[in-house]
TORLUMPA-962851 format. One line per 8 residues: number of its first residue (from 1); for each residue x, y, z of C-alpha. Coordinates in steps of 0.2 Angstrom, whole numbers. Example, Ala and Ser with C-alpha at 12.3 -4.5 7.8 and 13.67 -1.06 7.14 Angstrom:
2
1 = 62,-22,39 ~ 68,-5,36
This chain:
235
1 = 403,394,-26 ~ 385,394,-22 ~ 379,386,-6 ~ 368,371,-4 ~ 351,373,3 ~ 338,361,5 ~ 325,377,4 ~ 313,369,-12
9 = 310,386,-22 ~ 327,392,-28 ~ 343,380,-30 ~ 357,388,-20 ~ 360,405,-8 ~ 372,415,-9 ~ 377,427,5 ~ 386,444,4
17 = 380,449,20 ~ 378,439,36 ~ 368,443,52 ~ 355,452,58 ~ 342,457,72 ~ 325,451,76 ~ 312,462,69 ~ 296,458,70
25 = 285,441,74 ~ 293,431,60 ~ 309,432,68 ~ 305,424,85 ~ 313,408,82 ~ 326,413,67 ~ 334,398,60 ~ 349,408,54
33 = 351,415,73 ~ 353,398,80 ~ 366,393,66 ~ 375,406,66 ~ 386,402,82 ~ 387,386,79 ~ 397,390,62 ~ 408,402,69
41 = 412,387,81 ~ 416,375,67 ~ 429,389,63 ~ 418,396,48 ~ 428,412,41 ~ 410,422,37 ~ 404,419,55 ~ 421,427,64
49 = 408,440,71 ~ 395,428,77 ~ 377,435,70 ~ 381,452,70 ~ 380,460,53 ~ 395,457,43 ~ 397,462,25 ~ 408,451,15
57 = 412,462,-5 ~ 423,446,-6 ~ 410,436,-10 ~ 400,447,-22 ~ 406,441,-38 ~ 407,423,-32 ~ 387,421,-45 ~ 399,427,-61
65 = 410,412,-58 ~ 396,398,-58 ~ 389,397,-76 ~ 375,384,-74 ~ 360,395,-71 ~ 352,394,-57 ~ 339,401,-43 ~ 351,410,-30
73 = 340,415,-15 ~ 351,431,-8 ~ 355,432,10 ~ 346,417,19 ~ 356,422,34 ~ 353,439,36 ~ 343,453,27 ~ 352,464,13
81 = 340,479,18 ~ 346,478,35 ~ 348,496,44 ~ 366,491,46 ~ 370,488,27 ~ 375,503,18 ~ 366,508,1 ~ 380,510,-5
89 = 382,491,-1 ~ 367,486,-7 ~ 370,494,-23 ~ 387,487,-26 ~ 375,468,-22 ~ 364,473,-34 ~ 375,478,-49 ~ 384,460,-46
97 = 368,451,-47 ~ 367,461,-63 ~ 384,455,-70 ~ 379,437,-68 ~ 363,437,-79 ~ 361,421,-82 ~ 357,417,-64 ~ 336,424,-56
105 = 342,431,-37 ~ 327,429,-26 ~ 330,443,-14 ~ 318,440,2 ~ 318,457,17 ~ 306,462,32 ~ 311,478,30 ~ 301,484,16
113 = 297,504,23 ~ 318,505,18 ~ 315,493,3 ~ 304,508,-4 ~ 315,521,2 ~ 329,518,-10 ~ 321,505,-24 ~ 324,522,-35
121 = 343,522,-32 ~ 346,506,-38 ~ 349,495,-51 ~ 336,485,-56 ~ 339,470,-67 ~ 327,459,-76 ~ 337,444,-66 ~ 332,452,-49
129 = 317,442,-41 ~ 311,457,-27 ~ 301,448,-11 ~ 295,453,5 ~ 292,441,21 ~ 273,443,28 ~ 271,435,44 ~ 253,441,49
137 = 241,453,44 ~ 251,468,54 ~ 264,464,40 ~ 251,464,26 ~ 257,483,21 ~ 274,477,15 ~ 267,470,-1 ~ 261,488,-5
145 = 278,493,-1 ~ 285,479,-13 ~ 272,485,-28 ~ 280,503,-26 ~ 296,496,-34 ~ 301,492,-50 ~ 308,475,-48 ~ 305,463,-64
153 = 294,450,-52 ~ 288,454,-37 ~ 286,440,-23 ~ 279,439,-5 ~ 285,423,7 ~ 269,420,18 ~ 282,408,30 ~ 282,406,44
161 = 264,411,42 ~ 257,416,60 ~ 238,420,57 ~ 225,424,43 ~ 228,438,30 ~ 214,444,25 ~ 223,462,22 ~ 233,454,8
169 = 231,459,-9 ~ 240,449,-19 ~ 235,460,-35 ~ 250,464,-44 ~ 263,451,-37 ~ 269,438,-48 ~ 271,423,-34 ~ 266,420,-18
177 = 275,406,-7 ~ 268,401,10 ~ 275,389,23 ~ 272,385,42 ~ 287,385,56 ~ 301,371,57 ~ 308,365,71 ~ 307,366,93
185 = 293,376,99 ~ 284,380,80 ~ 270,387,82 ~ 254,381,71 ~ 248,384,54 ~ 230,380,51 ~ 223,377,36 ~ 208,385,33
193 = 222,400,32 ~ 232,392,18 ~ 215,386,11 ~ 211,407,9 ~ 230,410,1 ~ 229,397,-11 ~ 214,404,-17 ~ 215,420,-17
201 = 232,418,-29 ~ 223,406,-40 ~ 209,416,-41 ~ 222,432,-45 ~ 231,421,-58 ~ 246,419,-48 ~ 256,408,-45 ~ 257,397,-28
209 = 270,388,-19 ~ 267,379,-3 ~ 283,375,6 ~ 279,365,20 ~ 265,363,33 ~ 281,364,48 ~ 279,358,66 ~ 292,353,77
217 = 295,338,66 ~ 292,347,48 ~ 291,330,40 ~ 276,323,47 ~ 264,334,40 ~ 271,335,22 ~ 269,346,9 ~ 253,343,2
225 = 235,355,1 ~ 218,345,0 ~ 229,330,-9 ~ 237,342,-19 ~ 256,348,-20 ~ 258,368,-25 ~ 276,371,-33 ~ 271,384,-46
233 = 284,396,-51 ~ 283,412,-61 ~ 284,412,-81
């Protein structure tokens, strides 16, 4: 009913749109890109179009059926506020997120100018974690764009983090997650940057998550800050 995911800040995904298109830094080296083919391969019904976007209404009222609550990240293989995803679409997602109220939907884009653009139209219910993905500090302005909205909590994904952010203000959000690349060719994370981050939620009473330090072989470097592990949620 709800997939299985080995991503430690939410308990399954769940996606009603698949595919997308590389759109900014962050996207370079898209896990969901290089999957993708390789399901449609294995014969994988929502993968028939390869990575192109795809919208799947079949699937939206899969949550309702799974009564254990649970975190569901939304879309890990595309981006719900995709150009190519009708609001009408996204609307029809969000009301089903809705029906199941028992589950938190942590609902992560890039695209956060058309995340503002039509936050008035839709329905925003107390179960909808809103996030946007901040890359570098040329992305810093999609938190502003994320505080315009009225989404219950607000969250940013600092991951894969590509260079300092001193333009973030994390005022007003209610979690900040931060993680390095996975995988071939990921590029570094240092930590005097995560260092800044932490404390600049902590300091802002909010709470901090650090996913991974990343590098081509993730698990070397672990998940620990100065001797610490971070997984705070929010309230």
């Amino acid at each position: 009913m709800i997939g299985a995911t080995k991503i430690d800040w939410t308990d399954g995904t769940w996606n009603p749109v698949t595919g997308c298109t590389k759109f900014s830094a962050g996207c370079d080296h898209c896990y969901a890109a290089k999957m993708a083919p390789r399901l449609r391969g294995m014969g994988h019904w929502k993968y028939r179009n390869g990575f192109e976007v795809t919208c799947h209404p079949e699937v939206l009222m899969k949550p309702y059926s799974d009564k254990k609550p649970k975190k569901i990240f939304v879309n890990s293989m595309s981006d719900l506020f995709h150009d190519e995803v009708s609001e009408d679409f996204i609307w029809q997602t969000f009301e089903a997120m809705g029906a199941a109220s028992w589950h938190k939907f942590q609902v992560l884009t890039k695209r956060a100018d058309r995340l503002a653009a039509i936050a008035p139209k839709l329905p925003w219910h107390q179960n909808i974690w809103m996030g946007v993905t901040i890359e570098n500090d040329n992305a810093a302005y999609r938190a502003e764009l994320l505080r315009q909205t009225p989404a219950a909590v607000k969250f940013v994904s600092l991951e894969p983090l590509l260079s300092p952010l001193p333009s973030l203000d994390v005022v007003g959000l209610d979690w900040v997650i931060v993680g390095g690349e996975t995988g071939p060719g990921a590029r570094p994370m240092l930590e005097p940057w995560v260092r800044d981050l932490r404390d600049c939620a902590v300091g802002a009473g909010v709470p901090f998550f650090f996913k991974q330090w990343g590098g081509p072989n993730n698990k070397t470097r672990g998940k620990l800050v100065q001797g610490r592990r971070w997984t705070q949620f929010p309230a």
